[in-house]
C-alpha positions, -999 to +999 in steps of 0.1 A: -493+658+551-478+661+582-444+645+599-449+631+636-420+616+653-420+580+665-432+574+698-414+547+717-437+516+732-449+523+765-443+560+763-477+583+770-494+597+741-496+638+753-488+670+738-459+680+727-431+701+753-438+737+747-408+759+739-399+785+766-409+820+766-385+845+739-374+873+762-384+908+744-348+918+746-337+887+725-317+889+693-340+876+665-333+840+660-318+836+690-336+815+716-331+814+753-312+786+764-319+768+800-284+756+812-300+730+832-318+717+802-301+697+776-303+714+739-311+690+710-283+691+688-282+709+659-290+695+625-260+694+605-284+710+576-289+733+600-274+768+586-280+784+623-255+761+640-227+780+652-191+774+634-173+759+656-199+747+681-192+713+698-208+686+679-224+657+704-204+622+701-218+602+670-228+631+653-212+636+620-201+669+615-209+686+578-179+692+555-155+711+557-164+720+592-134+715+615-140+690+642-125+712+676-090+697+693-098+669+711-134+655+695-128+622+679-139+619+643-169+599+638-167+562+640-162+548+604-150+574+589-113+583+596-097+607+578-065+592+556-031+599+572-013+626+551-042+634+536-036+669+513-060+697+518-081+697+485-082+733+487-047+741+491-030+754+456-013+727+435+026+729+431+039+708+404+073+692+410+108+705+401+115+692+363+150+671+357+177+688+339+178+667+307+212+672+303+215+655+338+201+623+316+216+623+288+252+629+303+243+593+328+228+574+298+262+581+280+281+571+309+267+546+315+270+530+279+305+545+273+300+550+236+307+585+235+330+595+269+339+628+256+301+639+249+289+622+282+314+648+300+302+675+282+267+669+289+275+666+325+291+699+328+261+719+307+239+698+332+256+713+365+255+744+350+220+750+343+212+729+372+229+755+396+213+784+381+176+772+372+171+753+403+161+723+384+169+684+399+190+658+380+229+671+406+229+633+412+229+621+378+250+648+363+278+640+384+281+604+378+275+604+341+306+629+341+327+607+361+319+574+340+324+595+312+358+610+322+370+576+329+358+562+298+380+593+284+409+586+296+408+550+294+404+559+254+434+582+253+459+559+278+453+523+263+466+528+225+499+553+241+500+520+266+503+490+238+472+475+259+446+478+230+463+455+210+472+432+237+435+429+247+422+425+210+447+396+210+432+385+243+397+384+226+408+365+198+422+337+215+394+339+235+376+333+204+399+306+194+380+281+214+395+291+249+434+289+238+450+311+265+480+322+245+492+326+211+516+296+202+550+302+188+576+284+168+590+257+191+568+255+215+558+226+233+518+222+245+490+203+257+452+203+247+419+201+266+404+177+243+431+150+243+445+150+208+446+173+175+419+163+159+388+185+154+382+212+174+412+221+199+401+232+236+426+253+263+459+249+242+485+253+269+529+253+266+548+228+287+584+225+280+596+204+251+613+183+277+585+169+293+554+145+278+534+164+256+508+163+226+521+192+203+553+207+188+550+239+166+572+239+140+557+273+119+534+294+117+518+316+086+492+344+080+461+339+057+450+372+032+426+394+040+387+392+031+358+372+037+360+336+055+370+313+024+354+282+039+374+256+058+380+233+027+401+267+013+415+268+050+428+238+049+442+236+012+465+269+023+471+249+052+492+225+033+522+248+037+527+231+065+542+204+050+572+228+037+575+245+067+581+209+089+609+197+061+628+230+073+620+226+110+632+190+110+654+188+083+667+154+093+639+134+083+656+106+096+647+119+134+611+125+125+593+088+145+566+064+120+542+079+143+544+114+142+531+137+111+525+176+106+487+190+118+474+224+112+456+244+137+432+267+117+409+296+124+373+293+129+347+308+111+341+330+145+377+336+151+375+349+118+349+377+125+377+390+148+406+393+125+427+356+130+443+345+100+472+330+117+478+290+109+497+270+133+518+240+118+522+217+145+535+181+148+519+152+164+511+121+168+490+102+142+479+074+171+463+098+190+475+076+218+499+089+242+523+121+245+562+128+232+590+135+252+612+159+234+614+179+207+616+174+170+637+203+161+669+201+136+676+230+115+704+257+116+696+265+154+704+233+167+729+216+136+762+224+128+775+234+091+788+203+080+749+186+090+726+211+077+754+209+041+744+170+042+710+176+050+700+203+022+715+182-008+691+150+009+657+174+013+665+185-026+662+147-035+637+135-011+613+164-024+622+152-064+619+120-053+582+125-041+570+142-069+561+117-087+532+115-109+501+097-094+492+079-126+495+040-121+504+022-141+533+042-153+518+038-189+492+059-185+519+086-177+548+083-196+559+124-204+549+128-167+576+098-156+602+111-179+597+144-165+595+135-129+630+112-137+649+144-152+640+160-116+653+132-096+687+132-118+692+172-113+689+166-076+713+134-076+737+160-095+735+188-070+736+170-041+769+152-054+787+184-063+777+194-027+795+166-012+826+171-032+830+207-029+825+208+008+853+207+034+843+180+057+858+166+087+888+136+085+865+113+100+839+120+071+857+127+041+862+090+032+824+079+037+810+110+020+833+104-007+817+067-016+782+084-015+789+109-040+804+085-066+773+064-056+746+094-067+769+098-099+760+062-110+724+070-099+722+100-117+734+083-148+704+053-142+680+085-138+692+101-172+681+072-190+649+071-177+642+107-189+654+099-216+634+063-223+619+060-257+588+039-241+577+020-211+601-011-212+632+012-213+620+035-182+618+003-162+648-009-168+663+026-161+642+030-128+647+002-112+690+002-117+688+042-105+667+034-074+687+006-064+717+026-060+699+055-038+688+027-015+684+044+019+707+014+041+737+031+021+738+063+030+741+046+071+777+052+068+780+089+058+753+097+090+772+081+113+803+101+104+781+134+110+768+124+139+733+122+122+701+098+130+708+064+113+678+049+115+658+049+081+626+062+080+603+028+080+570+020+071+539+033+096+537+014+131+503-007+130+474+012+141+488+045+121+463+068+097+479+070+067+455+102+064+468+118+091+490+143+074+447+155+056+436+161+090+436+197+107+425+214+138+406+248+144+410+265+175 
C-alpha cells in the first residue's frame, strides 16, 4: 500500500518534481541545496536535521532541542516561567537546627527559661559550624528565655510574686480590686451585701457608704468545706462586732454584722480570709460614719463601763431556746446562775474603779442596783420548780431594766439611747445572711 499526498482542488494532476542532480563530490547523505529554492522543512522525526538548524514558524521543535535566541516558541505551548531544568542534579534544602526549635517553643511558652537559653546557645553553636538554618529562631527563643529567667530570679527578691498572687485572688474574688481591712469604709457594684459582692471599693468612713469592716479571720487549710461550713465559721463575726463597737448602744435598729466569704473558685487559689462587715439590714440606702468604739477611739473610764455591760449582755443572751420555760428547767437555772456571775462582776467593776467626780455618784446607784439584781438572779438558779423561777425572773429583770442605766451614760459621755426594737421593714434574718466575693 502506497501513501500519496493530497492534491488540492484545482491543482493539475502530473508527476511528481524530480530531485536535483547529487554532485559526485557530495558527502553521502548530503544533498545539494538550491539557494533560490525553498527547502521543505525537516521532519522533526527526522534524525538528519541538523542540531541547531532554524525551525520554520509553527513548527514544533522535538524535545529537548533548544529553540535558537530569538524564535518564538510555538503557539500553545509556552514554557512555565521558572521552570527547573529536569536534567539538572537535585539539591535538597539546608535542614533546621532542632535545637533552633526547641530553644523558640520554650520561649515561647516560658515553662522552662533556663532550658530555653540553653537550647538556644547549643543551637548557635552548631548552627555556626554545620551550616544548618534555624539563626532566627535560636536567637529569639534565647531572648524570651533569658527574660523569662530573670523575671524568675528578680520577682520573689522584689516582694512582687506575692503581691501579684494577691492580685489574682481578688481577681478571683468576683472583681474586688483590693483586700479590705479593719475599718474600712466601702461601696459595692451590686448595690447591697447580699449574695454575691461585685467591685468592692473603700470610700472614707466620713462619707455615705454601704459597708464598715469591723474584722477579719483566716479559714484552715484543706479542701473547700461547702458554703453552709463557710458560713457556720463565719458566725465569729458576731464576736468580733461586740469588740469593734463595744457600745452597743451606738450600733442603729437598722444595721447588723454580714460576712463576706470565699468562693468555691477563690478557694482553688488559696483565699481563706472572712471579712466581718456591718451593714444595713434594709438594703435601702448608705451610712454616713463609722461605727467604731473600742480602745482606739474610748477612753479608760468608757471601755471599764463598757466591758462589765458586754459580760452581761452576752449572759443575758444565752438563754436557752426552749419555750415554754418548762420544757427547760436545768437549762433556765443554768443560764440564771450566768446572768448573776455577770451582775456580780460588773458591780465589783464599778466599785473598784476610779471614776470621774461627775460619775462617781450615778455609777454608784447602778452598782447597788445590779447587787439587788443579782440577788433576784440567785434565786432563780436556785428555784426548786417553774413557779419559783418566775417569780425570781421577773423581780431580777425588772431591776436591769435598760431606761436605768440612762444616767450613768450620760456621765461617761456614752450613747443614751436604748437599743429599740427593729425599724419596720427590717429582716430579722439579716444577721443569717452572708456574702461571697
Amino acid at each position: 500500500m502506497s501513501i500519496s499526498p493530497v492534491r488540492e482542488p484545482g491543482e493539475p494532476e502530473g508527476p511528481s518534481e524530480q530531485a536535483p542532480p547529487q554532485p559526485a563530490d557530495a558527502p553521502p547523505g548530503e544533498s545539494q541545496r538550491d539557494p533560490q529554492t525553498p527547502q521543505a522543512p525537516q521532519s522533526p522525526q527526522d534524525p538528519s536535521a541538523p542540531y541547531g538548524g532554524p525551525v520554520p514558524y509553527g513548527t514544533p521543535a522535538p524535545y529537548g532541542t533548544p529553540t535558537p535566541y530569538g524564535t518564538p516558541a510555538p503557539y500553545g505551548t509556552p514554557a512555565p516561567y521558572g521552570s527547573p531544568n529536569p536534567h539538572a542534579p537535585y539539591a535538597p534544602p539546608t535542614p533546621t537546627n532542632p535545637f533552633a526549635i526547641a530553644s523558640l517553643v520554650t520561649g515561647i511558652l516560658c515553662c522552662l527559661p533556663g532550658v530555653g537559653l540553653l537550647l538556644g546557645l547549643v543551637a548557635l553553636l552548631q548552627i555556626r559550624g554545620r551550616g544548618r538554618r534555624g539563626r532566627a529562631a535560636a536567637v529569639v527563643g534565647s531572648t524570651l528565655s533569658g527574660i523569662g529567667l530573670a523575671l524568675a530570679v528578680l520577682l520573689p527578691t522584689t516582694g512582687a510574686t506575692g503581691w501579684m498572687w494577691q492580685g489574682v485572688k481578688d481577681g478571683m474574688r468576683e472583681s474586688v480590686n483590693l483586700s479590705l481591712a479593719k475599718g474600712d469604709c466601702f461601696d459595692t457594684g451590686s448595690g447591697g451585701l447580699r449574695g454575691a459582692v461585685h467591685g468592692v471599693h473603700t470610700v472614707p468612713c466620713a462619707s455615705a457608704h454601704e459597708g464598715e469592716v469591723f474584722g477579719t479571720f483566716t479559714l484552715g487549710d484543706g479542701p473547700y468545706p461547702g458554703e453552709k461550713a463557710v458560713r457556720d465559721a463565719a458566725e465569729r463575726c458576731v464576736d468580733l462586732g461586740d469588740s469593734y463597737a463595744m457600745d452597743a448602744w451606738a450600733v442603729p435598729a437598722d444595721v447588723d454584722a454580714f460576712h463576706l466569704t470565699p468562693s468555691r473558685e477563690s478557694w482553688l487559689l488559696g483565699d481563706r480570709t472572712v471579712t466581718c462587715v456591718f451593714g444595713g439590714v434594709t438594703g435601702r440606702g448608705t451610712r454616713t460614719g463609722s461605727l467604731r468604739a473600742d480602745r482606739t477611739t474610748l477612753d479608760a473610764h468608757q471601755v471599764a463601763y463598757l466591758q462589765g455591760a458586754h459580760a452581761l449582755n452576752e449572759a443575758l443572751g444565752s438563754e436557752p431556746d426552749a419555750d415554754p420555760m418548762e420544757d427547760d428547767l436545768p437549762g433556765h437555772k443554768a443560764w440564771a446562775h450566768r446572768v448573776s456571775t455577770a451582775l456580780a462582776t460588773w458591780s465589783r467593776t464599778l466599785r473598784a474603779h476610779p471614776w470621774p467626780a461627775a460619775a462617781r455618784a450615778p455609777l454608784a446607784d447602778l452598782a447597788t442596783r445590779l447587787d439587788k439584781a443579782r440577788a433576784r438572779w440567785d434565786e432563780a438558779a436556785r428555784a426548786t420548780d417553774a413557779d419559783a423561777f418566775y417569780v425570781a425572773y421577773e423581780a431580777g429583770s425588772a431591776l436591769i431594766d435598760p431606761e436605768a442605766d440612762i444616767p450613768a451614760r450620760e456621765s461617761l459621755k456614752l450613747a443614751t439611747t436604748p437599743p429599740g426594737s427593729a425599724s419596720p421593714g427590717t429582716d430579722d434574718g439579716a444577721a443569717d445572711d452572708g456574702a461571697q466575693v
